[in-house]
C-alpha positions in Angstrom: -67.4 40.2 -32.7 -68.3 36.9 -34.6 -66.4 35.6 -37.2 -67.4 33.7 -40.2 -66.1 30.2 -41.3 -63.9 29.9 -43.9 -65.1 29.1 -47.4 -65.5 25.4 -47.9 -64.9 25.1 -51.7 -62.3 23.0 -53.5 -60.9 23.3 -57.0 -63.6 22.0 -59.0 -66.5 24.1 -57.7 -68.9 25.3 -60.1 -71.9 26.6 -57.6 -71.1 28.7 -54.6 -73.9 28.5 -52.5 -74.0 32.1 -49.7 -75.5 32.8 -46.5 -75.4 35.6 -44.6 -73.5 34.9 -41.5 -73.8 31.9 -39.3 -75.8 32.0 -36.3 -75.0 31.2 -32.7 -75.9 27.5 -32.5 -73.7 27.4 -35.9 -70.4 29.3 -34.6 -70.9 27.5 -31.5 -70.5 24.2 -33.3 -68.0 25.0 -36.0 -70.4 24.4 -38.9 -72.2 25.8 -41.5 -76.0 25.2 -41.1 -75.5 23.7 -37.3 -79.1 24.5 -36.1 -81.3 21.1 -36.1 -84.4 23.3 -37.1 -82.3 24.5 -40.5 -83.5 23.1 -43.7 -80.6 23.2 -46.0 -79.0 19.9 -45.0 -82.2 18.3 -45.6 -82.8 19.5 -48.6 -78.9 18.6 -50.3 -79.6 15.3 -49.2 -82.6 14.9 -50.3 -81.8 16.5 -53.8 -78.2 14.7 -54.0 -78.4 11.9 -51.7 -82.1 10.3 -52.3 -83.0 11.5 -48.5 -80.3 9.5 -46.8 -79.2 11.3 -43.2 -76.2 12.5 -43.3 -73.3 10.6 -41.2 -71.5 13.7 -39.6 -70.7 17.2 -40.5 -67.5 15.4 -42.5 -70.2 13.7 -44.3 -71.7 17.0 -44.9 -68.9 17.9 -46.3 -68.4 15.8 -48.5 -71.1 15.7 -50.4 -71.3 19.2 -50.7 -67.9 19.1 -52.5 -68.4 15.5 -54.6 -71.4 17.6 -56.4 -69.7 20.6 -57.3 -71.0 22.6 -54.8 -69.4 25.4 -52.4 -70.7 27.2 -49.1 -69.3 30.5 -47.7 -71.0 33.5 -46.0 -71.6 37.1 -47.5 -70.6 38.6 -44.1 -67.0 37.7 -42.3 -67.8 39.7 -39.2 -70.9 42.0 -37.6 -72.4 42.4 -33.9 -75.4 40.9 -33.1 -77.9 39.8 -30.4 -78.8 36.2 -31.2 -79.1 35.0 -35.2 -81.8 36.8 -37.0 -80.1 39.0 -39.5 -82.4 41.6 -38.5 -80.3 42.1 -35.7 -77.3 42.5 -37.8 -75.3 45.8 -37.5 -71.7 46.8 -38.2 -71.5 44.1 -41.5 -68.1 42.8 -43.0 -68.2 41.5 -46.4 -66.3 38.7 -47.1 -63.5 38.9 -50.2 -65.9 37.5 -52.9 -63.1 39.0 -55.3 -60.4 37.5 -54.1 -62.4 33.9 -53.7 -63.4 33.8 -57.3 -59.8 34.6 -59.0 -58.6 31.8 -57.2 -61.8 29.3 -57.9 -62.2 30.6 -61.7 -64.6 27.7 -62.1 -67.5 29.1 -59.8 -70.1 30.4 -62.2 -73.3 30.1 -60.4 -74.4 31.4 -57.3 -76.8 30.6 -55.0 -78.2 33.1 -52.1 -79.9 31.6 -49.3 -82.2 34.1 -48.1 -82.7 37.7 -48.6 -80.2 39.3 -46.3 -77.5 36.7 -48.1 -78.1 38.8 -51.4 -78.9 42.0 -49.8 -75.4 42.1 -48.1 -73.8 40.8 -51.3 -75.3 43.4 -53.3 -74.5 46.2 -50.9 -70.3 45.6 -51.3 -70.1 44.2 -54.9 -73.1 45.2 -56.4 -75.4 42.5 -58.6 -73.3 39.4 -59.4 -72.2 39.6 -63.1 -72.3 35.5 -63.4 -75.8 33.4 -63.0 -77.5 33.3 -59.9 -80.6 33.0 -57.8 -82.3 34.2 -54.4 -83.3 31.7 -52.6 -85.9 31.2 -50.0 -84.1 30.9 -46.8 -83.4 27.6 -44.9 -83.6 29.0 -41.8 -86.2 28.0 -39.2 -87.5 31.9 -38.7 -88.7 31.7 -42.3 -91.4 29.8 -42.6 -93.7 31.8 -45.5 -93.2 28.1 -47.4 -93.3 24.8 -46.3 -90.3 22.6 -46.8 -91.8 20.5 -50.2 -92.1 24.1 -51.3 -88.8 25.3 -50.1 -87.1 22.1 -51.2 -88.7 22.9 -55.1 -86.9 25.9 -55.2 -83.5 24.6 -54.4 -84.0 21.4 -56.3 -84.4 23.8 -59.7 -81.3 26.3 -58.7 -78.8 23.1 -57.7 -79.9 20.9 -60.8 -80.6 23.1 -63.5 -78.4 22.8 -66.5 -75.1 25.3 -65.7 
């Protein structure tokens, strides 16, 4: 059964940004957002980083972190054949609980995708802090081009908090 990554947050993270569970090309590399078709690199460095290309996944890291910002999955563990979430059965939540006591400065969340908030709402119910669904930067949705895609994000990560 795959696991989830761990969360990658540090103390001074204000927005916690939640997917639903990685999928194979990400577990297979280690990293969050792995698949070159995914969007959501793209679109934090072009919000954050004026469209520079990222270095490496530290790189990735990095910047996710210098601007406040947090990644970690709704979902530690579930079956499924290949990545759609559709395919996801037996779901795990992840301890949102226990993630926000000990980062008490995380009061915005950001849900990439549907199933991200779905599974979310299923084990903690709606969040009681800010936060917004997102359309998903995964390469099976494709109801919006990138520009529009990218708008949404770009209101959600720069909006006043």
């Amino acid at each position: 059964m795959p696991k989830s990554f761990p969360p990658l947050v540090a103390p001074h993270t204000r927005i916690l940004i939640i997917g639903s569970m990685p999928g194979r090309v990400s577990l297979a590399a280690g990293q969050y957002y792995a698949h070159p078709r995914n969007q959501f690199w793209r679109i934090i460095f072009d919000v954050f980083e004026a469209g520079r290309p990222p270095k490496d996944y530290t790189d990735k890291q990095a910047v996710i972190l210098s601007h406040g910002l947090g990644l970690w999955d709704t979902l530690s563990s579930c079956r499924r054949t290949g990545s759609a979430d559709s395919q996801i059965t037996r779901p795990t939540a992840n301890c949102f609980p226990a993630l926000f006591q000990q980062f008490p400065h995380i009061h915005t969340l950001l849900f990439n995708g549907a199933a991200a908030f779905a599974y979310y709402k299923r084990a903690f119910g709606v969040p009681s802090c800010r936060f917004f669904r997102l359309p998903s930067t995964s390469p099976a949705y494709a109801s919006l081009s990138y520009e529009e895609k990218k708008a949404c994000w770009q209101i959600a990560l720069t909006s006043p908090h």
